[in-house]
One Martini backbone bead per residue (centre of mass of N, CA, C, O) as a GRO file, in nm:
protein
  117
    1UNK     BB    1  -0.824  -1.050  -5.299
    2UNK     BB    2  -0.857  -0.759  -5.270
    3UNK     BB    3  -1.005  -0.447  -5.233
    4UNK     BB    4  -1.048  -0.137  -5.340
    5UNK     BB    5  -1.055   0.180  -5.194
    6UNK     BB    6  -1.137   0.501  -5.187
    7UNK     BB    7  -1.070   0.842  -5.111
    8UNK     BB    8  -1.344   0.961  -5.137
    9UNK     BB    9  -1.532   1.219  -4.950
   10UNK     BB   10  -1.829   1.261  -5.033
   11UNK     BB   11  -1.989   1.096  -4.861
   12UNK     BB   12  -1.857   1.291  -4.602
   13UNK     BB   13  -2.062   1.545  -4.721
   14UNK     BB   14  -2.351   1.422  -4.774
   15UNK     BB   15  -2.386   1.378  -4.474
   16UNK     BB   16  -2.323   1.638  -4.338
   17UNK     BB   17  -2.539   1.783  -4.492
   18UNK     BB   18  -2.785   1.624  -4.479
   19UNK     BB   19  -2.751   1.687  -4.126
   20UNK     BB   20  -2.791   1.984  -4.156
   21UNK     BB   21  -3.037   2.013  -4.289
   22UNK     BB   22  -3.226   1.858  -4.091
   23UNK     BB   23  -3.152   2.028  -3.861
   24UNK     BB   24  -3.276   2.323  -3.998
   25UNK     BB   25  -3.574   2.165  -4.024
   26UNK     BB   26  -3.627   1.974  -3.793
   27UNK     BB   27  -3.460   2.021  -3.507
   28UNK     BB   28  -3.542   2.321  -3.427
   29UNK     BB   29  -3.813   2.362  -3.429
   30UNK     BB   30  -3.826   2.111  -3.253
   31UNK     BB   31  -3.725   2.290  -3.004
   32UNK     BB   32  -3.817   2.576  -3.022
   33UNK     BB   33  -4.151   2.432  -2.969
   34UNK     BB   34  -4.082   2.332  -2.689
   35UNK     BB   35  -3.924   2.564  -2.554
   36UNK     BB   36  -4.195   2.784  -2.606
   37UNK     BB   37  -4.414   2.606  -2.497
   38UNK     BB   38  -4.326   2.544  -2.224
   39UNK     BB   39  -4.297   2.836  -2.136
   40UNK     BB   40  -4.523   2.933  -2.190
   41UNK     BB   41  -4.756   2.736  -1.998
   42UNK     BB   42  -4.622   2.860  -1.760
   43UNK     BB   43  -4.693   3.127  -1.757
   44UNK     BB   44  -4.988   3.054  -1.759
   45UNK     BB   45  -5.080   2.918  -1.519
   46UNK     BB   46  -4.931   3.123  -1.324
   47UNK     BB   47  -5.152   3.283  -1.376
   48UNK     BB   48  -5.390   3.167  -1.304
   49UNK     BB   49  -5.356   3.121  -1.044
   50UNK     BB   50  -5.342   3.420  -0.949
   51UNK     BB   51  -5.629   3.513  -1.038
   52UNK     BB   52  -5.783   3.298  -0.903
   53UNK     BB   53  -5.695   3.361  -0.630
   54UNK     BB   54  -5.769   3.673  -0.619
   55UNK     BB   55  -6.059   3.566  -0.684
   56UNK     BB   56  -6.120   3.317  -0.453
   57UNK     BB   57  -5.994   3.093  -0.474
   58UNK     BB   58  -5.856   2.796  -0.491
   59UNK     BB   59  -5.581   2.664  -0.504
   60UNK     BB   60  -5.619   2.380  -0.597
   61UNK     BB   61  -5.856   2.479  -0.824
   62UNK     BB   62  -5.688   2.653  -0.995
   63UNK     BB   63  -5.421   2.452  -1.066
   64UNK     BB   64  -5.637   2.262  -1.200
   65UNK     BB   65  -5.719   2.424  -1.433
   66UNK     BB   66  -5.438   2.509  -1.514
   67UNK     BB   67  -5.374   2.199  -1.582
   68UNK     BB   68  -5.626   2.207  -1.821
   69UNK     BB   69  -5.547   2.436  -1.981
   70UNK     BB   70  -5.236   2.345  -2.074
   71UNK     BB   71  -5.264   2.108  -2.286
   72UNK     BB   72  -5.377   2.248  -2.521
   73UNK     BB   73  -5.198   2.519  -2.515
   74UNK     BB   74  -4.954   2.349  -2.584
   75UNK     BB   75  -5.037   2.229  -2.841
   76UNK     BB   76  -5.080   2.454  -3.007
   77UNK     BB   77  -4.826   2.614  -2.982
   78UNK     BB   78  -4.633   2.410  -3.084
   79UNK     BB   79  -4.764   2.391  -3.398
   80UNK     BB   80  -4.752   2.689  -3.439
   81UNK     BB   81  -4.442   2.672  -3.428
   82UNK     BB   82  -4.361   2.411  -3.604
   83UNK     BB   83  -4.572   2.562  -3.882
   84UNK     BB   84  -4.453   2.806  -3.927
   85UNK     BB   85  -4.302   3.093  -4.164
   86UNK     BB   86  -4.305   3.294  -3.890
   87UNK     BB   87  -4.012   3.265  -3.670
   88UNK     BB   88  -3.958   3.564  -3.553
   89UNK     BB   89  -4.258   3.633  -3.447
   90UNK     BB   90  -4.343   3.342  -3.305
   91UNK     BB   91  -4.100   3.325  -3.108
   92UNK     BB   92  -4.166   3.620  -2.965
   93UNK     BB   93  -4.440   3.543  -2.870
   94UNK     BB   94  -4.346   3.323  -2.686
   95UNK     BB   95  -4.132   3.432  -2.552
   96UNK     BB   96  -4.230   3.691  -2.448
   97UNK     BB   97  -4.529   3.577  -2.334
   98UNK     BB   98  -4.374   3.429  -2.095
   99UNK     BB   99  -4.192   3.650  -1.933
  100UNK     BB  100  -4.472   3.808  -1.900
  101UNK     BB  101  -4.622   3.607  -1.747
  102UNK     BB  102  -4.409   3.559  -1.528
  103UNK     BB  103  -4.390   3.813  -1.420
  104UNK     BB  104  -4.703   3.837  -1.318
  105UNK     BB  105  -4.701   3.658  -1.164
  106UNK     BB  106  -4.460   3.713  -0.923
  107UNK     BB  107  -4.644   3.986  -0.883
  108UNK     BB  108  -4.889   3.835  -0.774
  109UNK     BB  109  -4.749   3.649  -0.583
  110UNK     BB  110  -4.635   3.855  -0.366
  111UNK     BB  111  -4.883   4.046  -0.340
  112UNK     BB  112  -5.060   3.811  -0.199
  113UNK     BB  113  -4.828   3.724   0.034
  114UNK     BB  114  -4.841   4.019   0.161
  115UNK     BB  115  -5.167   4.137   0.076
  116UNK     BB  116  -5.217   4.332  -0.162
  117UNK     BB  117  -5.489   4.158  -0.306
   0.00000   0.00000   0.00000
C-alpha cells in the first residue's frame, strides 16, 4: 500500500519565511558589514600612504604601515557594523567615510605624482 501525501504548501510558505527571515536578520547585516568594511580599509590604507608618502615617507614603508594598520581598522568597523542597532547612521559613516577618503586619496595622488605637494 501506498503512503498518501498532503497537497498542503504549508512547509514551503514556513520555509520561505524561515529563509527571508535569515536573509533579513543575519545574511544582510553580514554582506553589508563586509562591504562597508571593506571599502572604509581601502579609502583608509590610501588615504595614509599619501599623507605618509607626502610627509616624506618612503612609498614602501608607508604602504607597510598602513596595512599593518589595515587589519585592526577592519575589524573594528565590521563588528562595529554588523552589532549597531543604528544601521543607516553607521552604514553611512562607513559609506560615506570610504567615498570621502578615497576621494582625498585620489587627488593627494595625483597631487603628488604632479608635483604639487
Amino acid at each position: 500500500m501506498m503512503p498518501e501525501f498532503s497537497s498542503d504548501l504549508s512547509f514551503s510558505k514556513v520555509s520561505m519565511t524561515s529563509i527571508r527571515s535569515f536573509s533579513r536578520l543575519y545574511l544582510t547585516p553580514l554582506l553589508t558589514a563586509f562591504a562597508g568594511g571593506y571599502l572604509f580599509t581601502w579609502g583608509f590604507v590610501s588615504l595614509v600612504i599619501v599623507v605618509l608618502s607626502a610627509g616624506g615617507s618612503d612609498f614602501h614603508a608607508a604602504e607597510q604601515t598602513a596595512l599593518l594598520l589595515a587589519v585592526p581598522v577592519f575589524l573594528v568597523l565590521f563588528l562595529w557594523l554588523f552589532i549597531s542597532r543604528r544601521t543607516l547612521l553607521t552604514h553611512v559613516m562607513a559609506f560615506g567615510g570610504a567615498a570621502l577618503m578615497s576621494a582625498l586619496a585620489l587627488w593627494g595622488q595625483s597631487a603628488l605624482i604632479s608635483g604639487g605637494i
